[in-house]
KEKE-3310 file (N, C-alpha, C; in steps of 0.2 Angstrom, whole numbers, plus 5000, padded with zeros to 4 digits):
npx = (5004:5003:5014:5010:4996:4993:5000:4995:4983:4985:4991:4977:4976:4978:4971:4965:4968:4969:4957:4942:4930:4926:4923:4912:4914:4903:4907:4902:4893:4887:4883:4876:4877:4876:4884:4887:4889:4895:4900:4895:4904:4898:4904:4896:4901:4907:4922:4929:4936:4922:4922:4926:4919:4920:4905:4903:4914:4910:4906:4899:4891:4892:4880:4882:4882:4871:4866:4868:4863:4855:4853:4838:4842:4856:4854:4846:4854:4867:4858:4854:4867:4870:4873:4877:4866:4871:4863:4861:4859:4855:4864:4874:4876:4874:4859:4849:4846:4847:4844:4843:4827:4827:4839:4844:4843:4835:4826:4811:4813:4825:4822:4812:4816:4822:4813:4806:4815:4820:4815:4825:4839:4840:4844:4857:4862:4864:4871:4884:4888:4887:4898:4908:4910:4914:4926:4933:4933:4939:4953:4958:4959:4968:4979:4981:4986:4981:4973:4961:4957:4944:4936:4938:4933:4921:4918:4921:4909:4898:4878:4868:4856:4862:4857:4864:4867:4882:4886:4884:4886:4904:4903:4902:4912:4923:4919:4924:4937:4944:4947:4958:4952:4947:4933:4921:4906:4896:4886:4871:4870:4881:4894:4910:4922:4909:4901:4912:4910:4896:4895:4903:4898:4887:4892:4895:4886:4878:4885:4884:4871:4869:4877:4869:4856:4862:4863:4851:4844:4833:4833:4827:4822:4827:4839:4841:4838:4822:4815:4801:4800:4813:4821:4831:4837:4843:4852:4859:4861:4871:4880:4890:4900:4908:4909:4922:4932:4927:4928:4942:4947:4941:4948:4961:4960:4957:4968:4976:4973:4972:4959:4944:4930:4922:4915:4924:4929:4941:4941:4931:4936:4942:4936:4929:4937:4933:4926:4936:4944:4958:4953:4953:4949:4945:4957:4962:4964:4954:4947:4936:4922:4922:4920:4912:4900:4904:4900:4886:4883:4886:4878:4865:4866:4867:4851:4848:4850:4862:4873:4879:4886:4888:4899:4910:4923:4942:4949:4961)
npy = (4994:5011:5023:5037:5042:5043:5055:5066:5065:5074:5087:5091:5096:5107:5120:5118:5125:5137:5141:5147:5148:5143:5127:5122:5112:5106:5095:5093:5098:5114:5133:5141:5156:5175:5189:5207:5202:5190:5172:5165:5154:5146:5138:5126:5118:5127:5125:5129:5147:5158:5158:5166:5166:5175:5176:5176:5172:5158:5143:5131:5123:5109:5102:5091:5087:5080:5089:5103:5121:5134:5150:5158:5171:5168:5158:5165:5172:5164:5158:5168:5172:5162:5149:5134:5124:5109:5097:5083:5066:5055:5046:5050:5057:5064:5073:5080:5097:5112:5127:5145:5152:5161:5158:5169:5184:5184:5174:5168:5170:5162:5149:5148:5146:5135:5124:5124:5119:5107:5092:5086:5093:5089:5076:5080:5085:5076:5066:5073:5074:5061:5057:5063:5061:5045:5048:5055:5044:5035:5043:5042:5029:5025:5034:5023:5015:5004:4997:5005:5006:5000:5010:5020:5019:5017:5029:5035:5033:5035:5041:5052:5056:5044:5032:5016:5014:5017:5024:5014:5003:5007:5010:4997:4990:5000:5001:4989:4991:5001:5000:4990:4978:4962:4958:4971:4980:4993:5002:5009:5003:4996:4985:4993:5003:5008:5017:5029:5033:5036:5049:5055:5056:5064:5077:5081:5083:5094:5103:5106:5107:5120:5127:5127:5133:5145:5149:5151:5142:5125:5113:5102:5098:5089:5083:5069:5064:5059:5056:5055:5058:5062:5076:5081:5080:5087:5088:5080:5075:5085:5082:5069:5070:5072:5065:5055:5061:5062:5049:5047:5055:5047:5033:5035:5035:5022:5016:5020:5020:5011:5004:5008:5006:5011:5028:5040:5056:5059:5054:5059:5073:5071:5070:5080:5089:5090:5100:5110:5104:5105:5109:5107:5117:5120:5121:5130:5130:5126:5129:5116:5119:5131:5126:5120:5130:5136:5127:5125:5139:5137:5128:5134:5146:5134:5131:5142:5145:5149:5143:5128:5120:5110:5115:5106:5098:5092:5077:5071)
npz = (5000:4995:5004:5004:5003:5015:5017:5013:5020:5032:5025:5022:5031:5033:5034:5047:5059:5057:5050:5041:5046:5060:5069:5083:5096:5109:5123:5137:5151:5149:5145:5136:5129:5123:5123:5116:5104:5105:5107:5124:5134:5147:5161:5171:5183:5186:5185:5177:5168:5159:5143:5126:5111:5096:5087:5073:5069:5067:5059:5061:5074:5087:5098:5109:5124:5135:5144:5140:5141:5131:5126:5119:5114:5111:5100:5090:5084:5080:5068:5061:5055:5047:5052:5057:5067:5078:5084:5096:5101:5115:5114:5109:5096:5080:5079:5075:5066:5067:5055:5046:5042:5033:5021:5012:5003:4990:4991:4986:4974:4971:4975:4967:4953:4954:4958:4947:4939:4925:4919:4910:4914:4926:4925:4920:4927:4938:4930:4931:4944:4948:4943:4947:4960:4960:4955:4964:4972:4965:4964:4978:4980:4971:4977:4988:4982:4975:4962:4949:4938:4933:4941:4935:4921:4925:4930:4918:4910:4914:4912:4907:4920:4927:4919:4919:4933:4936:4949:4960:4957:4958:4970:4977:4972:4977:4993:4995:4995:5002:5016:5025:5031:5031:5028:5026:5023:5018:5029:5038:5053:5051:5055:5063:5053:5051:5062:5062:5049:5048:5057:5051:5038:5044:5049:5037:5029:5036:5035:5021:5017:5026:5018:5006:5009:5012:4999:4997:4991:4993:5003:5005:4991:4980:4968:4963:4973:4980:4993:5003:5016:5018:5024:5018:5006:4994:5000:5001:4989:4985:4992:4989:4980:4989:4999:4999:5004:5016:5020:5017:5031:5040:5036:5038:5053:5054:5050:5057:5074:5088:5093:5089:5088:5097:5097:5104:5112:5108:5094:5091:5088:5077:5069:5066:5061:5047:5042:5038:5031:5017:5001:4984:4970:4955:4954:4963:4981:4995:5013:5015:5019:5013:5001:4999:4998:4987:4978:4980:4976:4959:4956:4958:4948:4937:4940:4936:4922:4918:4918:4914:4924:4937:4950:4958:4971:4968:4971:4968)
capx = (5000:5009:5013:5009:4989:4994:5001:4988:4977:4990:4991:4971:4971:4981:4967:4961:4967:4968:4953:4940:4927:4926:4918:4914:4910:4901:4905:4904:4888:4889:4877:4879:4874:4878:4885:4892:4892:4902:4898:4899:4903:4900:4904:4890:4902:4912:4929:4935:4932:4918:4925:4919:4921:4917:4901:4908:4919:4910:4901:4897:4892:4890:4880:4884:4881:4862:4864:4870:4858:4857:4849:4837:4846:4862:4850:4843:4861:4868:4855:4856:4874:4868:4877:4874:4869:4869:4862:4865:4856:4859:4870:4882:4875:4868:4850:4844:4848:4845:4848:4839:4822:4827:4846:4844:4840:4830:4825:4808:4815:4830:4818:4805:4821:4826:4807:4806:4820:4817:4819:4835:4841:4842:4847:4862:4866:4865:4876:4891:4888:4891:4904:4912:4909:4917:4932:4936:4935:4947:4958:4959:4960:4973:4983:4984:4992:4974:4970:4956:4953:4934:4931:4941:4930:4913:4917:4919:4905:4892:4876:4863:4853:4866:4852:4868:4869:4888:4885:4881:4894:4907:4902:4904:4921:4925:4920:4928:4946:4945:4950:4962:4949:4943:4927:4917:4900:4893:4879:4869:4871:4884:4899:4915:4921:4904:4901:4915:4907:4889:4897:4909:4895:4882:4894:4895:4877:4875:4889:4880:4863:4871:4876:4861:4850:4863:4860:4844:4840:4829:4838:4823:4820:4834:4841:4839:4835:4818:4812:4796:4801:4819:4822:4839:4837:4848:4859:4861:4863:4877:4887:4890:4905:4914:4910:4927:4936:4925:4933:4949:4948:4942:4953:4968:4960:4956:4974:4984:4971:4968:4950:4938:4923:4918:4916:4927:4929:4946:4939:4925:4938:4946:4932:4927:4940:4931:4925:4943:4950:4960:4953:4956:4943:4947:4965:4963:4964:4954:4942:4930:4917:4920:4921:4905:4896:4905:4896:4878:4883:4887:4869:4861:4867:4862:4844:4844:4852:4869:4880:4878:4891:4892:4909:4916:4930:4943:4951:4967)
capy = (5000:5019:5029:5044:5044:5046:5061:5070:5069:5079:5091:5091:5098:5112:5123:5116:5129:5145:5141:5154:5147:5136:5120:5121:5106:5104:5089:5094:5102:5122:5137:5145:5163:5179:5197:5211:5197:5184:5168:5165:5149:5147:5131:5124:5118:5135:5122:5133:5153:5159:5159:5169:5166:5179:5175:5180:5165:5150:5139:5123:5120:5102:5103:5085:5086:5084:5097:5108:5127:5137:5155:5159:5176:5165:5153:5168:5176:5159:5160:5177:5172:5156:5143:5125:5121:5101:5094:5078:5062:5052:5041:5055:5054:5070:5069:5087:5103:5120:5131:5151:5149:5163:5160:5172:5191:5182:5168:5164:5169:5157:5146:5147:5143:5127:5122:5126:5116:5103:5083:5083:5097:5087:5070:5079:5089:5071:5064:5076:5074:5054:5057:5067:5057:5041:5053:5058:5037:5033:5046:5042:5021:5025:5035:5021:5009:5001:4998:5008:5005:4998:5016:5026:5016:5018:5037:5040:5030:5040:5043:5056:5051:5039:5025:5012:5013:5018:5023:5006:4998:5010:5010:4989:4989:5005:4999:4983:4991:5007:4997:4986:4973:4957:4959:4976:4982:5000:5002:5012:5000:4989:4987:4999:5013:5013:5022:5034:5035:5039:5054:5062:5060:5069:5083:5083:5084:5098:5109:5105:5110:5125:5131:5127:5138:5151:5150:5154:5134:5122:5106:5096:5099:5084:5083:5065:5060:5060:5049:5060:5058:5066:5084:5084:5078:5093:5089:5072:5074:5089:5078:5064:5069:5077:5060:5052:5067:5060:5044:5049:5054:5040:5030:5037:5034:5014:5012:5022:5019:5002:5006:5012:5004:5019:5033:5044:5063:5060:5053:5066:5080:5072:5070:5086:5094:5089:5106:5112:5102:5111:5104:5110:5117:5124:5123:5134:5127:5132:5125:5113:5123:5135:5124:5120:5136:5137:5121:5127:5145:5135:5124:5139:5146:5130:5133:5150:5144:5155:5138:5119:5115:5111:5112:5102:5098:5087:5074:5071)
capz = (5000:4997:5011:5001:5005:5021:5019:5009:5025:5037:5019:5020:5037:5035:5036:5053:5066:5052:5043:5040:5050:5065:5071:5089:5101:5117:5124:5144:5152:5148:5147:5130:5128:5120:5123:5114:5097:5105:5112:5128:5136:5157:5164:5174:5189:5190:5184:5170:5167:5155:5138:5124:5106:5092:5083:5065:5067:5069:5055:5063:5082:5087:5105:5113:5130:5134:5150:5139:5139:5127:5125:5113:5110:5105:5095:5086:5081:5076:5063:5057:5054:5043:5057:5056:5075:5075:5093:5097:5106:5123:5110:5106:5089:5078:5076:5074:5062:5066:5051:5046:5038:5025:5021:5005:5000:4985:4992:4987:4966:4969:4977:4959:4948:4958:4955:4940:4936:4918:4920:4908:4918:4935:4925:4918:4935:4944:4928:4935:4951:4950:4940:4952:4967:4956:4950:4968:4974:4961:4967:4985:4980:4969:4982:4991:4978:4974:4954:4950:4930:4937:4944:4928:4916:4928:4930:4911:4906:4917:4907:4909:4926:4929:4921:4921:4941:4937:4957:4962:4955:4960:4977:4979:4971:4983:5001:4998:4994:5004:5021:5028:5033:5027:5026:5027:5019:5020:5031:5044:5057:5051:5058:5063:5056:5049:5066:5059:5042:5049:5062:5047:5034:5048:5049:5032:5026:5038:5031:5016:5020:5026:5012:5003:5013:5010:4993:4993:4989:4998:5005:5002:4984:4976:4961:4962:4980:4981:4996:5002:5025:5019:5023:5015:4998:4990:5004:5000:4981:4984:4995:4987:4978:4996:5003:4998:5010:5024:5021:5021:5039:5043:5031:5041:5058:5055:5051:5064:5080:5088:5095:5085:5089:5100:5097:5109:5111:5103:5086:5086:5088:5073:5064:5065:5056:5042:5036:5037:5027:5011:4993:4977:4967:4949:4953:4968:4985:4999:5016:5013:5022:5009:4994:4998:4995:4979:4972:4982:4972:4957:4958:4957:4941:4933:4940:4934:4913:4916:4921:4916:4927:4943:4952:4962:4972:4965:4976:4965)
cpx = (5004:5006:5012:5002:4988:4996:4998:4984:4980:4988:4984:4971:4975:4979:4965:4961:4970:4962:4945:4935:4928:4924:4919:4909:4911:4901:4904:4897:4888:4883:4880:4874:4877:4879:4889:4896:4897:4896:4900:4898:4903:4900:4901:4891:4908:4919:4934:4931:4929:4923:4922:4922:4918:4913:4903:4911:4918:4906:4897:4896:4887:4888:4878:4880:4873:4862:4867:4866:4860:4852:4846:4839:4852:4857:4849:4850:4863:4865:4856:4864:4875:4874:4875:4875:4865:4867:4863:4861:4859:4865:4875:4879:4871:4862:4845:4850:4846:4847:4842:4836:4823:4838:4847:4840:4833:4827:4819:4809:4819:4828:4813:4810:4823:4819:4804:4810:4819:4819:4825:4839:4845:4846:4854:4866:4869:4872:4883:4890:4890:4898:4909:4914:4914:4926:4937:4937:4940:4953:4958:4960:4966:4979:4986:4987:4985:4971:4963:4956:4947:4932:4932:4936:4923:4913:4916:4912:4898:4885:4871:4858:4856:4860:4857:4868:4877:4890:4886:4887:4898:4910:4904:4911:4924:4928:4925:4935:4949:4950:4953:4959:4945:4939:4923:4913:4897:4888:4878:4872:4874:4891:4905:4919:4914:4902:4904:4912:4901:4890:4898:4904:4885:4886:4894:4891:4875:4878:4886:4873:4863:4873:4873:4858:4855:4862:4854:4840:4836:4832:4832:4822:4828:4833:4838:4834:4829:4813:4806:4796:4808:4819:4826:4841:4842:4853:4863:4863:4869:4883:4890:4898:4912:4912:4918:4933:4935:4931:4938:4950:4947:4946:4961:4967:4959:4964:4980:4979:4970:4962:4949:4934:4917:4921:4917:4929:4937:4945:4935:4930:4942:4943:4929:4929:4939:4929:4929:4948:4952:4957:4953:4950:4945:4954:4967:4960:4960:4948:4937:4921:4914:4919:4913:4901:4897:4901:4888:4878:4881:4880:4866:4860:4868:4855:4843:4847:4857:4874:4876:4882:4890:4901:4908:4919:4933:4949:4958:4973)
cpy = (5006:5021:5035:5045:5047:5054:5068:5071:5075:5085:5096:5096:5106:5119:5126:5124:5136:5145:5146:5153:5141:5133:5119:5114:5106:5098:5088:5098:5112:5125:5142:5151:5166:5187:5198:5206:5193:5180:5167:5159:5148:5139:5129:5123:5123:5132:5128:5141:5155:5159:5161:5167:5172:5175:5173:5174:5158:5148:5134:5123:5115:5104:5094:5082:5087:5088:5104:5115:5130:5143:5156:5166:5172:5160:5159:5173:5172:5159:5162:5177:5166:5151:5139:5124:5112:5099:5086:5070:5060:5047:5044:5055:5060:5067:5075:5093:5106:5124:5137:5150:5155:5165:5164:5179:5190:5177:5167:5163:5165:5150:5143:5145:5134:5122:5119:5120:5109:5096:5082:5088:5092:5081:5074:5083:5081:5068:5066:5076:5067:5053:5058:5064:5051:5040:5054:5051:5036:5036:5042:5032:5023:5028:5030:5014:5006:5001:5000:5011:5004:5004:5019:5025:5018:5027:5040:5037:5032:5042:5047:5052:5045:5031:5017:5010:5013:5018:5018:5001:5000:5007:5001:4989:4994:5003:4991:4984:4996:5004:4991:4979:4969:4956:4965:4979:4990:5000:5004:5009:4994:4992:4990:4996:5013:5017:5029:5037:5039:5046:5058:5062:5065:5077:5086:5086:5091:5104:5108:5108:5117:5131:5134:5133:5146:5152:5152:5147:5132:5114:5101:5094:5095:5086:5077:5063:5063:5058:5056:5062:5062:5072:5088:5082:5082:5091:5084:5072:5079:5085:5072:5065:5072:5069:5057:5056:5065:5055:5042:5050:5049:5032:5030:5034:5026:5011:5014:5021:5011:5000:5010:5011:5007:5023:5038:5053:5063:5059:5056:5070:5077:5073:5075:5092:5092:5095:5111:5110:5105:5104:5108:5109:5122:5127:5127:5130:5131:5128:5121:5114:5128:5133:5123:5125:5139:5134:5122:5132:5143:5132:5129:5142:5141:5131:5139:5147:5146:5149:5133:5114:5116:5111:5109:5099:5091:5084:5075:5076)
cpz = (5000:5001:5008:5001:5009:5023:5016:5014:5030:5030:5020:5026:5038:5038:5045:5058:5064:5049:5047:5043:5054:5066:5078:5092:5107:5118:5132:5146:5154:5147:5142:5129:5123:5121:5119:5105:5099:5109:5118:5133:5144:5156:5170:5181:5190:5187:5182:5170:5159:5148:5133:5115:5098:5086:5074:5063:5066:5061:5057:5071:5083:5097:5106:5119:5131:5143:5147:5139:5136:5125:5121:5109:5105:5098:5089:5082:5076:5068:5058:5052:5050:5047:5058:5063:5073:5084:5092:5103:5112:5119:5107:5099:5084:5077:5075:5071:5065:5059:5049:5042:5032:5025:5014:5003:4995:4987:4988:4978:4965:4970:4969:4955:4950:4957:4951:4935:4929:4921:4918:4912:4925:4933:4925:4921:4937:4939:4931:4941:4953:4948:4942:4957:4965:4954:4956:4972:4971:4963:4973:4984:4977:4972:4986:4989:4976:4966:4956:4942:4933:4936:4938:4927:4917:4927:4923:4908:4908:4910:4912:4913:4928:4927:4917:4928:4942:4946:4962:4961:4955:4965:4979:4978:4978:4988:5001:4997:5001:5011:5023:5032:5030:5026:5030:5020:5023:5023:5036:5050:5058:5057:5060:5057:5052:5054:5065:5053:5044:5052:5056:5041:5038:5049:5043:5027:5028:5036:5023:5013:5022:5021:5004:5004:5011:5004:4990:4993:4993:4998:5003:4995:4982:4969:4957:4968:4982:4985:5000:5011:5024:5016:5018:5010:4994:4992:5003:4994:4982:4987:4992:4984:4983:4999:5003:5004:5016:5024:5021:5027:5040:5041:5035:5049:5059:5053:5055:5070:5080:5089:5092:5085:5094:5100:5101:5107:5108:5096:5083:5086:5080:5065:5063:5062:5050:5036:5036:5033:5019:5005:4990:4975:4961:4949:4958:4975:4991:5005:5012:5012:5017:5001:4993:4997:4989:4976:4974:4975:4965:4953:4956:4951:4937:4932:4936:4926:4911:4916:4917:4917:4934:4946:4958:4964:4968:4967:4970:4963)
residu = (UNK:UNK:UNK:UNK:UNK:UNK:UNK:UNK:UNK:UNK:UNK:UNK:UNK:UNK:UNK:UNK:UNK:UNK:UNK:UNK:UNK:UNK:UNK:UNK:UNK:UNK:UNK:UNK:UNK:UNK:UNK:UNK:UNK:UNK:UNK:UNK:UNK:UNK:UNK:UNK:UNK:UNK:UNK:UNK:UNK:UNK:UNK:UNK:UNK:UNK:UNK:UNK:UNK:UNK:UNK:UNK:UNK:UNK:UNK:UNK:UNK:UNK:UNK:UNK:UNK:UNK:UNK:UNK:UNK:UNK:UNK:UNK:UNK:UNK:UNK:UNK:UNK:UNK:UNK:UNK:UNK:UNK:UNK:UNK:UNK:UNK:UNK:UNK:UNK:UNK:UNK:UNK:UNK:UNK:UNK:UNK:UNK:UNK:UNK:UNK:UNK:UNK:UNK:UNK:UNK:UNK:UNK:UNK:UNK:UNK:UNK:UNK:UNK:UNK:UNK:UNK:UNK:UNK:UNK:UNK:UNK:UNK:UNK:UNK:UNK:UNK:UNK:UNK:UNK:UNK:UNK:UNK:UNK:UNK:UNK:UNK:UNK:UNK:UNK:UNK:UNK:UNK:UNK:UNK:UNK:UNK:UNK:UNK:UNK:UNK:UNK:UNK:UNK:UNK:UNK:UNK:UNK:UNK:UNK:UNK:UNK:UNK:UNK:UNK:UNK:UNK:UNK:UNK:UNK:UNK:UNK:UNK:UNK:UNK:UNK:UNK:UNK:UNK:UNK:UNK:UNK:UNK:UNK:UNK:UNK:UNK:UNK:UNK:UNK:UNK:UNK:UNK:UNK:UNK:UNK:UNK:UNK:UNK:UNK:UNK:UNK:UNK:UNK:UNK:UNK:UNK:UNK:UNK:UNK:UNK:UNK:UNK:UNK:UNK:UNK:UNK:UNK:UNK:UNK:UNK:UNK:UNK:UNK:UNK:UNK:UNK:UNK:UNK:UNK:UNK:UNK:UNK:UNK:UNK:UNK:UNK:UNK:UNK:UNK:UNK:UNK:UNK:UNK:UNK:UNK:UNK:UNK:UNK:UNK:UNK:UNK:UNK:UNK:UNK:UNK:UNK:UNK:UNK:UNK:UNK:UNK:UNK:UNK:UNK:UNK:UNK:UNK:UNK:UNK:UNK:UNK:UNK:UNK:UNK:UNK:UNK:UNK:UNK:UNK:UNK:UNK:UNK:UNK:UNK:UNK:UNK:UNK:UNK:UNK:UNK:UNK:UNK:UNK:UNK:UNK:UNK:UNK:UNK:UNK:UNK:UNK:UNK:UNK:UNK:UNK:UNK:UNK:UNK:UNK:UNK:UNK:UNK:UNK:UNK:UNK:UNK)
# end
């Protein structure tokens, strides 16, 4: 297997503890407010003193802890400020979005274009969108010494609506190379790291969704995904080509940790720098957090007839 995959993730993270917005985690019981535009965090048993964090800066807060309070002035800023709050079950586990009901100046006009949108319009969105997804496996398999003709081949052979299931057959070859273990299948409640995978693509749905809504769009209205109980149909169809990323965190973490089978406040903090990480989008590299408002932006002028491209990122 090359050592050189491995050092793409270190590369990816360079962002992490400069990057333009931040990812904050509650995993302690705390009292989150707000003065003066900053957060302000109290510690419940007096340990630690208040710490405040500027508003402006945050993109993402995962709240954890179920003793945690939370103001509804901070609630209503966070918002205002298009901030992805993720709250969290007794199982540690996301299971609720917050995001601002109008993330958009134009909304309800960028909204009637997304609508609006044609049938061949959306197959031949989703065509580049598996494309992409496929484009950026091959990359990451082949990083780590892994033939990946199958994927090339599936990647170029993408047809409008994907009605081959290039997807489908991708995705089996994939999961079965990506990990160093004899037998593993992808799946909700299968077994570790898809504990890893379900976390890091919950964070990543939600940076997703995020910046959707800033775009004016509506996360339920897919492109393909059309199941009539999912909220986040947009959100699900935009991700698809940034899942490979997740998996490289996790990719890195099943071959350097020995336990993984829970998930511990050290593998979320690792996991969490997911929308930090540097990819490359049109030759120009920049957070993930922010590459994603590029390909929402992107999405949009499709809908509107100015673009019929989506962009992006591109794993290689």
């Amino acid at each position: 297997m090359s050592k050189n995959w491995s050092n793409r993730y270190f590369r990816l993270l360079h962002n992490f503890f400069n990057m333009i917005k931040r990812t904050l985690f509650f995993g302690n019981p705390a009292y989150l407010s707000t003065k003066n535009e900053q957060l302000v965090v109290t510690f419940s048993d007096g340990s630690l003193e208040p710490r405040t964090v500027p508003i402006e800066d945050v993109g993402v807060v995962v709240l954890e802890n179920q003793q945690i309070t939370i103001t509804n002035g901070l609630l209503a800023k966070l918002s205002d400020k298009k901030i992805a709050v993720i709250s969290c079950n007794q199982q540690h586990l996301p299971c609720g979005l917050l995001l601002p009901i109008h993330g958009h100046s134009e909304q309800t006009e960028r909204a009637r274009h997304q609508l609006n949108a044609s049938l061949p319009l959306k197959k031949y969105l989703w065509q580049q969108t598996v494309t992409a997804k496929i484009q950026n496996q091959a990359f990451l398999l082949e990083e780590k010494g892994i033939s990946v003709q199958k994927l090339k081949h599936l990647a170029k052979t993408v047809q409008s609506g994907d009605i081959g299931n290039n997807e489908a057959q991708a995705a089996a070859y994939y999961w079965q190379h990506i990990f160093p273990l004899p037998v593993f299948n992808r799946a909700q409640k299968g077994i570790p790291p898809n504990n890893l995978l379900n976390y890091g693509y919950a964070i990543l749905r939600a940076v997703v969704a995020r910046a959707l809504v800033s775009s004016g769009l509506l996360p339920s209205v897919g492109i393909w995904h059309r199941n009539k109980y999912n909220a986040y149909c947009l959100a699900d169809d935009i991700m698809e080509p940034y899942r490979p990323f997740v998996d490289l965190v996790v990719s890195h973490i099943v071959e350097t940790e020995d336990n993984y089978g829970e998930l511990n406040t050290s593998l979320k903090k690792e996991l969490l720098t997911i929308p930090a990480l540097d990819v490359t989008m049109e030759g120009q590299k920049s957070p993930l957090l922010v590459a994603v408002s590029r390909t929402t932006s992107s999405l949009f002028e499709c809908y509107l007839g100015t673009s019929r491209k989506i962009i992006y990122p591109e794993y290689g």
